[in-house]
C-alpha positions in Angstrom: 29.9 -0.4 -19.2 27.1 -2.5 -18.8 26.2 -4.2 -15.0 24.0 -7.2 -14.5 21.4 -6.5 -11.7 19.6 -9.3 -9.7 18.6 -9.9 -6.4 16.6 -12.6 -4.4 17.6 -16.0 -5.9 16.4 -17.9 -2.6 18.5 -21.0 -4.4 16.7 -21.3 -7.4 19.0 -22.1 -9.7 16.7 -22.8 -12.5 16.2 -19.2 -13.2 19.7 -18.5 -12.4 20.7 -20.5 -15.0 18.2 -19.6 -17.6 19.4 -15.5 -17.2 23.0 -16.3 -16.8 24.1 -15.8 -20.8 22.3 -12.7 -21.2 24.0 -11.4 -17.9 27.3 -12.5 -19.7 27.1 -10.2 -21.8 27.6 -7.0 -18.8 31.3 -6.1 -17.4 29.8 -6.5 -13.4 27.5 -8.6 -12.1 25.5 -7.2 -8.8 23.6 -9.4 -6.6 21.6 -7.5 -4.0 21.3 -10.6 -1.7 19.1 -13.4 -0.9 21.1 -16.4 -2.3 20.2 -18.1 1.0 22.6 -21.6 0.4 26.5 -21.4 -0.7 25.9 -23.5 -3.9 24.3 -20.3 -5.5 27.4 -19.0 -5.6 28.4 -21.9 -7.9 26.1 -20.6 -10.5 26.9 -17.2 -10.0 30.9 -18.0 -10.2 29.5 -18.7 -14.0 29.3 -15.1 -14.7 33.2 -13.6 -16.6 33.6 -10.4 -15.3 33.7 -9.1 -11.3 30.6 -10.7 -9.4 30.0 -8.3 -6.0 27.9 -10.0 -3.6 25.8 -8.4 -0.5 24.3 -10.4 2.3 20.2 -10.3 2.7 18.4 -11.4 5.4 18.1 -15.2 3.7 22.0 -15.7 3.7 22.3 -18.0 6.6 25.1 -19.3 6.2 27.8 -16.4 5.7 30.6 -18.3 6.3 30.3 -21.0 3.6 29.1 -18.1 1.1 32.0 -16.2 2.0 34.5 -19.0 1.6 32.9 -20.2 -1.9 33.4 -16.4 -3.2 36.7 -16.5 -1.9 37.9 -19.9 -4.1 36.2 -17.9 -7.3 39.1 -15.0 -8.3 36.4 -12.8 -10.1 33.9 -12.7 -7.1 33.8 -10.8 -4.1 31.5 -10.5 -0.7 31.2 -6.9 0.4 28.9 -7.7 3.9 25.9 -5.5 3.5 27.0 -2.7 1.7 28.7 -2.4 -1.8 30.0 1.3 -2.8 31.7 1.6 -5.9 32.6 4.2 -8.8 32.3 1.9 -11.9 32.1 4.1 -15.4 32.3 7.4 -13.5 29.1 6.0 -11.8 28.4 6.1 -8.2 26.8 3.0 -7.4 25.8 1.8 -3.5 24.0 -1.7 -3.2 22.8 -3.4 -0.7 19.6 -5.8 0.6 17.2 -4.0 2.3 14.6 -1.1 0.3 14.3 1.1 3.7 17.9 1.5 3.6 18.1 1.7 -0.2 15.7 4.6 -0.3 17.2 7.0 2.7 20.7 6.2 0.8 18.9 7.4 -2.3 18.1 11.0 -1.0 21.8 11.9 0.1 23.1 12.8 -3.0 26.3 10.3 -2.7 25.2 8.2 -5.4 23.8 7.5 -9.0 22.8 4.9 -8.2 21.7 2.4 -5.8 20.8 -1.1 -5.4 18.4 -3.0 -3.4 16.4 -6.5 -3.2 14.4 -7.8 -0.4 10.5 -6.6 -1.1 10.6 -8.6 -4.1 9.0 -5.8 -5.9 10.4 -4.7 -9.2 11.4 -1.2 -9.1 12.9 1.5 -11.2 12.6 5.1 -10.3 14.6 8.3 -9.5 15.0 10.2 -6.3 16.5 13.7 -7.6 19.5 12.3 -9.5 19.4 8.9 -8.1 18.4 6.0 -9.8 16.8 3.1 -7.9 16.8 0.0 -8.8 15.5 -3.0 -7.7 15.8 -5.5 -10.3 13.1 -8.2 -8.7 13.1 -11.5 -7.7 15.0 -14.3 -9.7 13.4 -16.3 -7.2 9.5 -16.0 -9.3 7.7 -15.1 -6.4 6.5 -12.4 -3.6 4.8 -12.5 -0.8 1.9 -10.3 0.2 -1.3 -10.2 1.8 0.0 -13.1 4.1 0.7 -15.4 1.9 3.4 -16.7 -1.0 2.3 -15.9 -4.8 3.8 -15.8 -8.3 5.6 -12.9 -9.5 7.8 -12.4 -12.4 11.2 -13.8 -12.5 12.9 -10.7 -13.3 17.1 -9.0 -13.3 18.2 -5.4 -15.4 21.0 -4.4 -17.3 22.2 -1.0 -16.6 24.5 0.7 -19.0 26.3 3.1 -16.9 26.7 5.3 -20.4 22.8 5.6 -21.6 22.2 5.8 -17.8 19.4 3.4 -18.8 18.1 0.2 -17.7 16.7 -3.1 -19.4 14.5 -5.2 -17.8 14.6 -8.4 -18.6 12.1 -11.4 -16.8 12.2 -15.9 -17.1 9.6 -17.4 -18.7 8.1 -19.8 -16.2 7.4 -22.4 -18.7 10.3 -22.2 -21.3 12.8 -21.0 -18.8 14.2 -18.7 -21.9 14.5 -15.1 -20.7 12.8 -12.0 -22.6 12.5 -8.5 -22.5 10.2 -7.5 -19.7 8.5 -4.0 -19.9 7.4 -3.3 -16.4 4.6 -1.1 -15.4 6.7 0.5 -12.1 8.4 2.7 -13.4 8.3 5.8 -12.0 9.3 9.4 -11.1 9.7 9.8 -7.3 8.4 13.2 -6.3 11.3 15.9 -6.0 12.7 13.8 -8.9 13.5 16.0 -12.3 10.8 15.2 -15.4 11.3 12.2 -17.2 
């Protein structure tokens, strides 16, 4: 089974809509929060298989978010926490990294899902996979102030146990492979 990762849209639909036909081609789409407007979930109603949606802390307006996800058959709003077995896989999801990481280390899960730092992130802890698939959004904020980052979502195919990062080209808006740097081996974690 493959499962589209993204996280941290902050309404830009641009880069939604540029990723959208390679996410097509996973069973599950997750989105670790950060839509912040309903309409997003327009875009997202695009993707064919089941769409599982958690809040961040950008989703203002839960209501209208929740009652868009509820008109789309295929799409569901799970608050802030997603648990799942999908492919034999234990998967958690949900916005925030400091949650994401303590979930990591209880041995409940393969793997678990997170957004919000808008820091592209694959690593282990023990078994666990993390993975924070980046911002579709493009950007980051550090040191103070807003700045560019990569555009960036995974595939995860729950049989390989492997992920593919893939990132938006600001320009072109076509979407490539993307082979990030952070990836890494959190310490307790077994040798890569």
């Amino acid at each position: 089974m493959k499962i589209a990762i993204l996280s941290d849209i902050h309404d830009n639909l641009w880069n939604l809509a540029a990723v959208m036909p390679v996410m097509r081609t996973a069973d599950v789409l997750l989105c670790c929060g950060d839509l912040c407007s309903p309409f997003v979930v327009d875009e997202l109603g695009k993707f064919n298989g089941s769409i599982n949606i958690v809040f961040g802390n950008n989703d203002a307006d839960l209501y209208r978010i929740t009652a868009k996800a509820l008109k789309k058959p295929n799409c569901q709003v799970h608050g802030e926490l997603y648990q799942a077995t999908l492919d034999g896989k234990r998967i958690a999801m949900n916005h925030f990294d400091y949650l994401a990481r303590p979930m990591s280390k209880s041995g409940d899960y393969d793997v678990v899902c997170f957004g919000h730092n808008h820091e592209f992130e694959i690593s282990r802890q023990h078994t666990t996979l993390l993975i924070n698939p980046g911002p579709i959004m493009g950007a980051k904020f550090s040191s103070g102030k807003w700045e560019d980052a990569a555009a960036t979502f995974v595939l995860y195919d729950t049989a390989a146990d492997a992920v593919e990062a893939f990132a938006v080209d600001r320009e072109t808006k076509s979407v490539t492979r993307f082979e990030p740097s952070i990836v890494q081996n959190l310490p307790g974690s077994p040798a890569a």
